[in-house]
C-alpha positions in Angstrom: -40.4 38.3 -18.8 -36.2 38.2 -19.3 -35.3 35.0 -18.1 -31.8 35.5 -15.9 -29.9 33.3 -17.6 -30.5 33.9 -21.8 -32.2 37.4 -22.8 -29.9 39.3 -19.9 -26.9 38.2 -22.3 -27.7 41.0 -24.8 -27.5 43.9 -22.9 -25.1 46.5 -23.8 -23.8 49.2 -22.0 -25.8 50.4 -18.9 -24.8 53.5 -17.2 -26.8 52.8 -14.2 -25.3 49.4 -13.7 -21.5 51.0 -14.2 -22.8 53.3 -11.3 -23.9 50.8 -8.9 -20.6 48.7 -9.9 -18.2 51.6 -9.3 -20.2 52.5 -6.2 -18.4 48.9 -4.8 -14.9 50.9 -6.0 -15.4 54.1 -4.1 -14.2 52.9 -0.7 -11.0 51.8 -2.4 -10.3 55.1 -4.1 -7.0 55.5 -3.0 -6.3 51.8 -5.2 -8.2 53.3 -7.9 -5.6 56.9 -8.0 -3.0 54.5 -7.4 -3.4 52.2 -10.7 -4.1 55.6 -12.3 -1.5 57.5 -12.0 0.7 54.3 -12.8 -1.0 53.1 -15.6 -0.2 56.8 -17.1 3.4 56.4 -16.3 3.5 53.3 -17.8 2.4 54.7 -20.7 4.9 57.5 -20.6 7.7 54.9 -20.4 6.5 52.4 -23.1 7.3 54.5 -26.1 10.5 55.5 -25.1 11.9 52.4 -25.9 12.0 52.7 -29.8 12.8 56.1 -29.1 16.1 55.0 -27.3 16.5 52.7 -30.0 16.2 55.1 -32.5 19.0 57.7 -30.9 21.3 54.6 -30.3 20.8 53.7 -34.2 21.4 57.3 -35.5 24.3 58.5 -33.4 25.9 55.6 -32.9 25.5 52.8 -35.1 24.7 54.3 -38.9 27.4 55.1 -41.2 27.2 58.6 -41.3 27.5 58.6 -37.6 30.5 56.3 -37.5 32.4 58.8 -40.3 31.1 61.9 -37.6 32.5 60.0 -34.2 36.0 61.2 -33.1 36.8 57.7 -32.4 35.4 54.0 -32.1 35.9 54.3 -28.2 33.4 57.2 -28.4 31.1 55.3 -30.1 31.2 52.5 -27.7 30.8 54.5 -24.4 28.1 56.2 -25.8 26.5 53.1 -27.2 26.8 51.6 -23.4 26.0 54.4 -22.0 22.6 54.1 -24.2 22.5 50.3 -23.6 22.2 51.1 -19.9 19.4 53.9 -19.8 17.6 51.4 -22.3 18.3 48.5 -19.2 17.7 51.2 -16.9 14.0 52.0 -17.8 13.0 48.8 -18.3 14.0 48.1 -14.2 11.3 51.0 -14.3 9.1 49.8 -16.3 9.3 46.4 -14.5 8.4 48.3 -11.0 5.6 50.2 -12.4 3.9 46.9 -14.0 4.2 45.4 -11.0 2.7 48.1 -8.9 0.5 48.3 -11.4 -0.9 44.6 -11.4 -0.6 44.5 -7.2 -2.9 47.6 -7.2 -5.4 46.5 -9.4 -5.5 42.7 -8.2 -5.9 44.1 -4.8 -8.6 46.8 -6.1 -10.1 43.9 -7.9 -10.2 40.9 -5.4 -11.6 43.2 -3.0 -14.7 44.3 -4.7 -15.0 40.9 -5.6 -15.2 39.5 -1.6 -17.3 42.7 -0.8 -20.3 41.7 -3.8 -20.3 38.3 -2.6 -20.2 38.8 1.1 -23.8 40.9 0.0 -25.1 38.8 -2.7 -24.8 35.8 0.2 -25.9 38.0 2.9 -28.8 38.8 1.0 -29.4 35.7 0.0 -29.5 34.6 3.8 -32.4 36.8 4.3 -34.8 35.6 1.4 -37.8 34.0 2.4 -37.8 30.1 1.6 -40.4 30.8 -1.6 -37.0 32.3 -3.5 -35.4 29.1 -3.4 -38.4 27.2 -4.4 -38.6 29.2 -7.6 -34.6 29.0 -8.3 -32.4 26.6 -8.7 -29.3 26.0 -6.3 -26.8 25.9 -10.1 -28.5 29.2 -11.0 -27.8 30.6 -7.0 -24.1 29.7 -6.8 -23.6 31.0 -10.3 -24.7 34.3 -9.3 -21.7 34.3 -5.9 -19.2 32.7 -8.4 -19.6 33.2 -11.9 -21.5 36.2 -12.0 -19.4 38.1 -9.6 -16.1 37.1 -11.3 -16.9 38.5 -14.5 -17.6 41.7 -12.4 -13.9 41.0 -10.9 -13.0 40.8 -14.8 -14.5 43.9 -15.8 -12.6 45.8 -13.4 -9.2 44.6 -13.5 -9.4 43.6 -17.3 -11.9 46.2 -18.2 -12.3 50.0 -17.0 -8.6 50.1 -16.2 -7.5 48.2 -19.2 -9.5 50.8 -20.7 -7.8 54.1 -18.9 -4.4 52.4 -19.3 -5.1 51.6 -23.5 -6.6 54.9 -24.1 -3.5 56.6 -22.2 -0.9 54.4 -24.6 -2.6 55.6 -27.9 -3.0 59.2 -27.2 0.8 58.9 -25.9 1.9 57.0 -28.5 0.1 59.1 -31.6 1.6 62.6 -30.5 4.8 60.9 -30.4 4.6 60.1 -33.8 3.6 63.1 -35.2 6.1 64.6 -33.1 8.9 62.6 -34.6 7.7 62.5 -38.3 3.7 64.0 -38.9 3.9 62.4 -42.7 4.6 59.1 -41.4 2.9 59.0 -38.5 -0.3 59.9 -41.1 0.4 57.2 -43.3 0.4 54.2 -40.2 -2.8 56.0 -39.4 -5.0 55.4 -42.7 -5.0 51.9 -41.5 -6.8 52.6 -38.4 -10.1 53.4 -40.2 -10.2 49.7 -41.6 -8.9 48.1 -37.8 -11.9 50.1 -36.1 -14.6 48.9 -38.5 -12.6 45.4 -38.3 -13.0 45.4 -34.7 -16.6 46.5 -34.7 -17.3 43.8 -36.8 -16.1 41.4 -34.6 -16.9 42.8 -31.6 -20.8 41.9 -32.7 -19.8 38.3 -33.7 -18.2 37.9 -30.6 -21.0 38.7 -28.2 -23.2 36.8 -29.6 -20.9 33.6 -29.3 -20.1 34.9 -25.8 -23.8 35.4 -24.9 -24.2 31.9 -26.0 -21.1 30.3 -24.2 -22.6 31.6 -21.2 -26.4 30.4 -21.3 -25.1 27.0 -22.3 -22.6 27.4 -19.3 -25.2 27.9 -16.9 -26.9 24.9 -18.3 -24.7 22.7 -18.3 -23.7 23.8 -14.3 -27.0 23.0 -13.1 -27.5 19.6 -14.5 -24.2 18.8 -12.6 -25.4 20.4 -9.8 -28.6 18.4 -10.1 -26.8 14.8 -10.9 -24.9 15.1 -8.2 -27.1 16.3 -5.7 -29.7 13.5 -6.9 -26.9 10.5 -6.9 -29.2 8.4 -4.8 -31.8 8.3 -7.2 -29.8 8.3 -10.7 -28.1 4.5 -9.1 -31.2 3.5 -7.6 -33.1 3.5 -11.0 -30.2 2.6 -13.1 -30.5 6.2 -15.0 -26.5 6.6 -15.2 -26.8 5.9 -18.9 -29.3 8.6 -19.3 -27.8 11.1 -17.3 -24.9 10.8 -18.9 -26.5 11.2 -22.5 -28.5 14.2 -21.1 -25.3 15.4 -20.2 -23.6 14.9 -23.1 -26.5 16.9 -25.1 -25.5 20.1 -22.7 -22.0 19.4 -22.6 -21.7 19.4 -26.6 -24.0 22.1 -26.7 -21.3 24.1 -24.5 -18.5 22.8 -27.0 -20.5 23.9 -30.2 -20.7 27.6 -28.4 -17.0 27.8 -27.5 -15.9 26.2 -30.9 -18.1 29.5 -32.5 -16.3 31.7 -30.1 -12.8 30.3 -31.0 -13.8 30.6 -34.6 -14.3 34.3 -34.6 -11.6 34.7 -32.0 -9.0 32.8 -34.0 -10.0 35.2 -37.3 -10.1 38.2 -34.8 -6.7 38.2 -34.2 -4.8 37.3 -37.8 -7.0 40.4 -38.9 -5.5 42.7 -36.6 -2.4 41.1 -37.0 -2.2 42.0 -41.0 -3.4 45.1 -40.8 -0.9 46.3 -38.1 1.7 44.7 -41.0 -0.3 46.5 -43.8 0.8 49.8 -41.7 4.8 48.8 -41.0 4.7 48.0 -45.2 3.4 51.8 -45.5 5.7 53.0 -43.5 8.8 51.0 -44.7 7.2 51.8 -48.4 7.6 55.9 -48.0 10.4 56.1 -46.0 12.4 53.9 -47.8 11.7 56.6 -50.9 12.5 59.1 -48.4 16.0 57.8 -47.8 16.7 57.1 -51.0 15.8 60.3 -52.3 13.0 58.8 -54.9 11.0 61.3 -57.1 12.9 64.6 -56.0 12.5 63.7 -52.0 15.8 65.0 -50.3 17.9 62.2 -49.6 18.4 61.7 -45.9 15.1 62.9 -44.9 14.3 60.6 -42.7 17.0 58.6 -40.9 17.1 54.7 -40.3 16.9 55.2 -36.6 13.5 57.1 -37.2 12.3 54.1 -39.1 13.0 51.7 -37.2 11.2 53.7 -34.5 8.2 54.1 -36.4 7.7 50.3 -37.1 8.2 49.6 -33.2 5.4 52.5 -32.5 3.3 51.4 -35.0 3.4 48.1 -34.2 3.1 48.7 -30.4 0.3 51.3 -31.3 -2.6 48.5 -32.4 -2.0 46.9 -29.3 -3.8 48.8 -27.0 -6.3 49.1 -30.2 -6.6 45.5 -29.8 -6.8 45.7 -25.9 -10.1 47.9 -26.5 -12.2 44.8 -27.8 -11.2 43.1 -25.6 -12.5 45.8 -22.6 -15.8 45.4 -24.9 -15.6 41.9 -24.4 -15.6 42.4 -20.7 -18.0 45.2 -20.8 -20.8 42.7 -21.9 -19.6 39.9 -19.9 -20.3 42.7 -16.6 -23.5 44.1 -17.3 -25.0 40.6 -17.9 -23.7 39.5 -14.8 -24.4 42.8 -13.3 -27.8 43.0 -14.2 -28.7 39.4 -12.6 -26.8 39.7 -9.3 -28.0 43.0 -8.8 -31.4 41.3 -9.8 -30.8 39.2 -6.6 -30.2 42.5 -4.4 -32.5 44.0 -5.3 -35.4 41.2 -4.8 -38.2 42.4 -2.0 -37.4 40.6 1.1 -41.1 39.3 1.3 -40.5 37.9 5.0 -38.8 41.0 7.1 -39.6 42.3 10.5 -41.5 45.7 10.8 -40.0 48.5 12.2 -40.7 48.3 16.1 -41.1 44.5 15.9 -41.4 43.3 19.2 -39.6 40.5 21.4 -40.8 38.2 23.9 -39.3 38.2 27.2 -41.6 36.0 29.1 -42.1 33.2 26.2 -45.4 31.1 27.2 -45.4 28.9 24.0 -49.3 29.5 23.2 -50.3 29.0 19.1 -53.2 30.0 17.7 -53.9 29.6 14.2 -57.0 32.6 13.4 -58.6 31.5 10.4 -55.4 31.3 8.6 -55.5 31.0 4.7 -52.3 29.7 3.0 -51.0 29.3 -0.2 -47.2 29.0 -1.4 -47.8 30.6 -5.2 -47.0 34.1 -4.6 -49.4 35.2 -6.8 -52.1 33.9 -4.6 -53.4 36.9 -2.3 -56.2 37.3 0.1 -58.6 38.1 -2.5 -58.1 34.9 -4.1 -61.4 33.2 -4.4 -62.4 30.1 -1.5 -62.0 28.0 -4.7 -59.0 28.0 -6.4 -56.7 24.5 -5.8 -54.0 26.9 -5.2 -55.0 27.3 -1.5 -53.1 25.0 0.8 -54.5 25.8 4.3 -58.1 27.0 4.3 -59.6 28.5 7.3 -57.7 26.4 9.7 -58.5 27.6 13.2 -56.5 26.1 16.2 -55.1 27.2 19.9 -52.7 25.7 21.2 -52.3 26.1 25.0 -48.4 26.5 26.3 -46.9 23.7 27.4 -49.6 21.3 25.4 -49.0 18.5 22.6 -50.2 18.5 19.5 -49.9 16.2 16.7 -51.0 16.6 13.4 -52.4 13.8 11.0 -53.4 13.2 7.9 -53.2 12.0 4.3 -50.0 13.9 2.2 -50.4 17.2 1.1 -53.0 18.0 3.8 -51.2 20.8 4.9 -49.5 19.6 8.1 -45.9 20.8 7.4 -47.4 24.2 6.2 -48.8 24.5 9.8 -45.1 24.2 11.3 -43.5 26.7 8.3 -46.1 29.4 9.3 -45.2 29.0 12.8 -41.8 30.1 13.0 -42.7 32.1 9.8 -40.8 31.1 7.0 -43.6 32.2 5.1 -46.6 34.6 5.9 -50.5 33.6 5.6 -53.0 35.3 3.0 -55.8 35.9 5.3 -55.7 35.3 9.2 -53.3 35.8 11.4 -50.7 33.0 12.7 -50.5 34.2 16.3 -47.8 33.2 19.5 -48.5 34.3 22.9 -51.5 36.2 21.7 -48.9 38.1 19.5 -48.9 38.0 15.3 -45.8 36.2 14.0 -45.8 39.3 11.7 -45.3 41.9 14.6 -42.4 39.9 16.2 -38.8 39.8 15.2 -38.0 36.8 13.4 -34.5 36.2 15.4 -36.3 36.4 18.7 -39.4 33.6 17.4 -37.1 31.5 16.1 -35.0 31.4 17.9 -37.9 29.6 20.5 -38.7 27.3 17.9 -36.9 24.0 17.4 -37.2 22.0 14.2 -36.4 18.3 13.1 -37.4 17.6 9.9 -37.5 14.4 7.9 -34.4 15.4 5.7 -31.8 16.0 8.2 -29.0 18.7 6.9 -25.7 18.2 8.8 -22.9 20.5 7.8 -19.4 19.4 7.2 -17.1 19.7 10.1 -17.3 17.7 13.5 -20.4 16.4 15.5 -20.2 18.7 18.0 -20.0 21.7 15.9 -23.2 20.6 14.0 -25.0 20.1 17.2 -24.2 23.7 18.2 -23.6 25.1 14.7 -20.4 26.8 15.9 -22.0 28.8 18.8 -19.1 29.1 21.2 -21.8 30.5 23.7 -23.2 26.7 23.9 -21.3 24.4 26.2 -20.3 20.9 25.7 -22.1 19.8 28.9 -25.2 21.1 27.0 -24.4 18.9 24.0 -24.1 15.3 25.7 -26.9 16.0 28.1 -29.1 16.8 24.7 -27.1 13.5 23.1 -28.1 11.1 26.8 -31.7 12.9 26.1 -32.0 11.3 22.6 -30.1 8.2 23.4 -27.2 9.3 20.5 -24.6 9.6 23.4 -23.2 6.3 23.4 -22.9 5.6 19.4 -20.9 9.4 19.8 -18.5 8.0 22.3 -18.3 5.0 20.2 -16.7 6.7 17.0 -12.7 7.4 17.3 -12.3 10.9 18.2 -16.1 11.4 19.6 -17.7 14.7 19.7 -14.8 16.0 17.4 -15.3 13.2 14.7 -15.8 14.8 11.6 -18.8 14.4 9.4 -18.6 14.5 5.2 -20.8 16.6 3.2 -24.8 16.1 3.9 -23.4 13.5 6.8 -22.5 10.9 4.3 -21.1 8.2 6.6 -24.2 8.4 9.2 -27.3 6.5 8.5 -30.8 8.1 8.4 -31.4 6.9 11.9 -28.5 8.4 13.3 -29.0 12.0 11.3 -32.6 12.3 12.3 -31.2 11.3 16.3 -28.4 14.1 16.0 -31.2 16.7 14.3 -33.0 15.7 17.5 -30.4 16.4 19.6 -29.7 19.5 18.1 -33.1 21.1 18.2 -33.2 20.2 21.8 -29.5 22.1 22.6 -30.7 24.9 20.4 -34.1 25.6 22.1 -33.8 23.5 26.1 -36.3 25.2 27.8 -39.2 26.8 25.2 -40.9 25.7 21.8 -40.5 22.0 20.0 -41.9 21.8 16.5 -41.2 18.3 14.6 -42.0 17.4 11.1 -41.5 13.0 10.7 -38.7 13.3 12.7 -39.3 9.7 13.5 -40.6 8.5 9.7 -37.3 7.2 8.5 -35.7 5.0 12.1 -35.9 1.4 12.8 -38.4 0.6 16.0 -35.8 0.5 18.0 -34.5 4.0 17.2 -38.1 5.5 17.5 -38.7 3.6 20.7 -35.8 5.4 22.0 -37.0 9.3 20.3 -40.1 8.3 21.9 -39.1 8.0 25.6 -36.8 10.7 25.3 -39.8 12.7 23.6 -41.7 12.5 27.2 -39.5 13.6 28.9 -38.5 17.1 27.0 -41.8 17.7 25.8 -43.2 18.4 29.8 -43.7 22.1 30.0 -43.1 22.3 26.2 -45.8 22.9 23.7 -45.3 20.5 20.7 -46.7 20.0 17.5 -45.9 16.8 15.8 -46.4 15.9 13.6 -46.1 11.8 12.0 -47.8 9.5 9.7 -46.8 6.5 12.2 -49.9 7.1 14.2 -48.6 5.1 17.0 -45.9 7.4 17.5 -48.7 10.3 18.6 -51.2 8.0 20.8 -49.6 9.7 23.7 -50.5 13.7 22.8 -52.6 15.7 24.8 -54.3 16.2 21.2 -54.8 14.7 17.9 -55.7 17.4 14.6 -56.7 15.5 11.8 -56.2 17.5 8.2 -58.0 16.6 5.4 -57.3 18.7 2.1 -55.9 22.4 4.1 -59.3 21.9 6.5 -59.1 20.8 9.9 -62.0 17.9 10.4 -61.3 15.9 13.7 -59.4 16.8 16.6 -59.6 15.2 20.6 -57.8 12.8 21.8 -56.5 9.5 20.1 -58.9 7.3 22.7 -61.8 10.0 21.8 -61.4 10.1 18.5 -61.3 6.2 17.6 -64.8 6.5 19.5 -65.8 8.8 17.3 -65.2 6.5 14.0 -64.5 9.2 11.6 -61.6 10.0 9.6 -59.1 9.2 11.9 -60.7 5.8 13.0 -60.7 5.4 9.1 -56.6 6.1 8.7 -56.2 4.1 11.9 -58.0 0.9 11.0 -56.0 1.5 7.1 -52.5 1.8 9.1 -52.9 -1.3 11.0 -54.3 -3.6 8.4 -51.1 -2.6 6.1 -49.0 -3.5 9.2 -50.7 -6.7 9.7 -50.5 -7.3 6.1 -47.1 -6.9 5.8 -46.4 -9.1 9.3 
């Protein structure tokens, strides 16, 4: 299998890729004639220059002209009047470039918003499994990175490519035009620049290729230092990172030294021979005009050379544009090929057509002999057992407006019980059913949007309190908000803060502690979904006793009339639910009451009697 981020690298040129890049272009096709038809104009104008030059030179300026004129004055106004068409189409040439750069910067920045509006839509529609298999680095390099070089492609690329293959063609009938003989002599140089060029042009995507993997590398072990701070000061691993770092980073140099090398060789190369091919030129037609081996003398003027070394020199420009449109060729259909890659991955959680709503939400869960694994390569045929299986055969109805909790030792299976409800993923075998109703058959916006969730690792945006409790819904009023905040008992601490509600919050909600995170994730579960489904994952696992006292009385009184599943390896937190399911490795083996099932002795006795000891041992 091509990994994403190394064997992608060598593809060349794709024709099916250029077709689903241009097919971004189309709706700007009026930007795309625009920079067309300038970018030929352009290269109209550009050799007209030395052409000017060369009639200002021969009438006005050589000898034989000057012993011609009628007088100096003539010679002046004409020289002006020469001086100022010269001034006069460069103000042209100035316009066009310009047009020409707005156009395709505008062309270019908008395909670029429009692939990475639908690489991040699409990546908002992913089941969670995708992420679990793909690093965040790898995920942001495909909006960014990936999409630039796209960006590059275009701008830099095709039209650099229309534009440089309009200058030669212009630029060689000129020449011929003005002198075929010379003209053929500049050319035997081009020959040698091509193969040059090729040459290079293989040296360099390798290097390139390279640059980029090690690019990638280094991006997401930044990404992963920084997002793992906590943990790199807490075990004293700064010194490690930092050399593991280092490794990458000087990997990253070592690639982009290799590209400089051949870049920095690239260049003097084309640089001589385009001087190899003004020596030729200044070689023959200096025999020319001096009438050398029986030439005519005065065959060729010095305005005409002087014109051919500007062409000629001007000529392996565009030459020496076109590697660099190879450059940026490889560069897109690398990147192409993995964001593409992205759109086109099967959205493995999506509604079916007809998918149904819920108008009269009860809040009734049943689990039907529901088999779960998260390896995607686990299906229903999978044998009983294989230690991929997470859930296995859990059967369980929950009745609306009843609470649940769920217990047990870590990796049970507890928190896949709450992901299958609001169906972040689907089950194997069984069915995951709510209101009598597979998850499967119901739009996901309508079940979700009936199922709140706190999790132990609170997520808070960056912006304001209130606009994480709401997450920007204008629809949700701020009455809402500080009757959800009194519920939790986070109302007061908000008030206390210097501009409230409207206090903003750093990235991941650096300045809040965990106790006050996990009471606004509370809060905001409850404002999201007031009147139907409460799911909670720890929500209480990482608050003081007096924070959880507080969850806990505000738990009574939102969880009447709402089913609940909680779930909490604080078992004192759960001695109040209707009912207790104890989890033992994916099976369910106790459930009643927490009075019935201490009675009972088993498992749960067991993880009781175990939880108290340690807290008596640690009193």
């Amino acid at each position: 299998m091509t990994r994403p981020d190394t064997d992608a690298y060598q593809k060349g040129f794709d024709a099916h890729l250029v077709r689903r890049i241009l097919h971004y272009v189309r709706p700007y096709l009026p930007l795309v004639i625009g920079g067309v038809l300038l970018a030929l104009l352009i290269s109209l104008a550009s050799p007209l220059f030395a052409l000017i030059q060369r009639h200002a030179i021969d009438a006005y300026l050589s000898p034989l002209a000057q012993r011609q004129a009628v007088s100096r004055d003539a010679l002046l106004s004409g020289l002006t009047t020469t001086a100022l068409a010269y001034m006069g189409l460069k103000v042209v040439e100035f316009a066009l470039q310009y047009g020409f750069t707005l156009t395709i910067g505008y062309l270019g920045q908008n395909v670029l918003r429009d692939i990475r509006a639908d690489v991040f839509s699409k990546l908002q529609r992913l089941h969670l499994a995708y992420f679990d298999q793909n690093p965040v680095g790898r995920l942001i390099t495909r909006v960014t990175s990936d999409v630039d070089a796209i960006n590059q492609f275009i701008t830099g690329g095709l039209v650099s490519l229309i534009q440089s293959t309009f200058i030669i063609v212009v630029y060689v009938v000129i020449m011929l035009s003005v002198n075929w003989r010379l003209a053929l002599i500049s050319f035997t140089v081009l020959p040698i620049l091509f193969a040059a060029t090729r040459f290079f042009q293989t040296r360099l995507r390798d290097a390139f290729r390279v640059t980029r993997t090690q690019q990638a590398i280094v991006n997401s072990k930044l990404n992963e230092n920084i997002t793992g701070m906590l943990t790199v000061q807490l075990f004293g691993r700064q010194k490690r990172s930092a050399l593991d770092f280092n490794l990458s980073n000087r990997a990253l140099l070592s690639a982009n030294e290799n590209s400089v090398k051949w870049f920095s060789l690239f260049m003097p190369v084309v640089a001589v021979l385009g001087q190899v091919a003004v020596a030729l030129i200044l070689y023959f037609a200096a025999r020319q005009i001096l009438g050398v081996d029986g030439v005519v003398a005065g065959a060729i003027t010095v305005g005409t050379l002087f014109a051919f070394v500007q062409l000629s020199q001007q000529l392996f420009q565009p030459i020496q544009d076109l590697a660099d449109v190879f450059n940026n060729l490889q560069a897109a259909m690398a990147s192409s090929e993995r964001i593409f890659g992205v759109l086109d991955t099967e959205e493995a959680i999506q509604d079916k057509p007809g998918a149904q709503t819920l108008p009269d939400f009860q809040g009734r869960v049943t689990f039907d002999k529901v088999w779960f694994a998260y390896d995607q390569d686990v299906t229903g045929t999978t044998p009983d057992s294989d230690d991929r299986w997470i859930l296995r055969g859990i059967d369980l109805d929950i009745q609306p407006g009843e609470s649940v909790a769920l217990v047990g030792a870590t990796g049970a299976g507890k928190t896949s019980v709450t992901a299958l409800v609001s169906r972040f993923y689907d089950v194997q075998r069984g069915a995951v059913k709510v209101d009598g109703v597979n998850v499967r058959d119901l739009q996901q916006h309508d079940l979700r949007k009936h199922v709140g969730v706190v999790l132990q690792d609170v997520f808070l945006f960056a912006g304001t309190i209130e606009s994480n409790l709401t997450l920007n819904n204008p629809e949700i009023p701020h009455e809402r908000v500080v009757e959800a905040c009194r519920y939790v008992g986070v109302h007061d601490y908000v008030l206390s803060l210097e501009h409230g509600y409207q206090t903003e919050v750093r990235e991941r909600g650096a300045t809040l502690s965990t106790g006050q995170k996990q009471l606004l994730a509370f809060a905001r579960a409850l404002i999201q979904n007031p009147d139907i489904l409460l799911v909670l994952d720890e929500a209480t696992a990482n608050v003081d006793t007096e924070t959880e006292l507080r969850i806990q009385a505000a738990l009574e009184r939102v969880m009447r009339g709402r089913t609940s599943i909680i779930i909490a390896h604080r078992l004192s937190t759960i001695e109040h639910c209707d009912r207790i399911v104890v989890m033992r490795k994916g099976r369910i083996v106790e459930q009643g009451s927490h009075r019935q099932l201490l009675d009972r002795g088993g498992y749960y006795a067991k993880l009781h009697r175990l939880q108290y000891a340690q807290g008596d041992a640690a009193d």
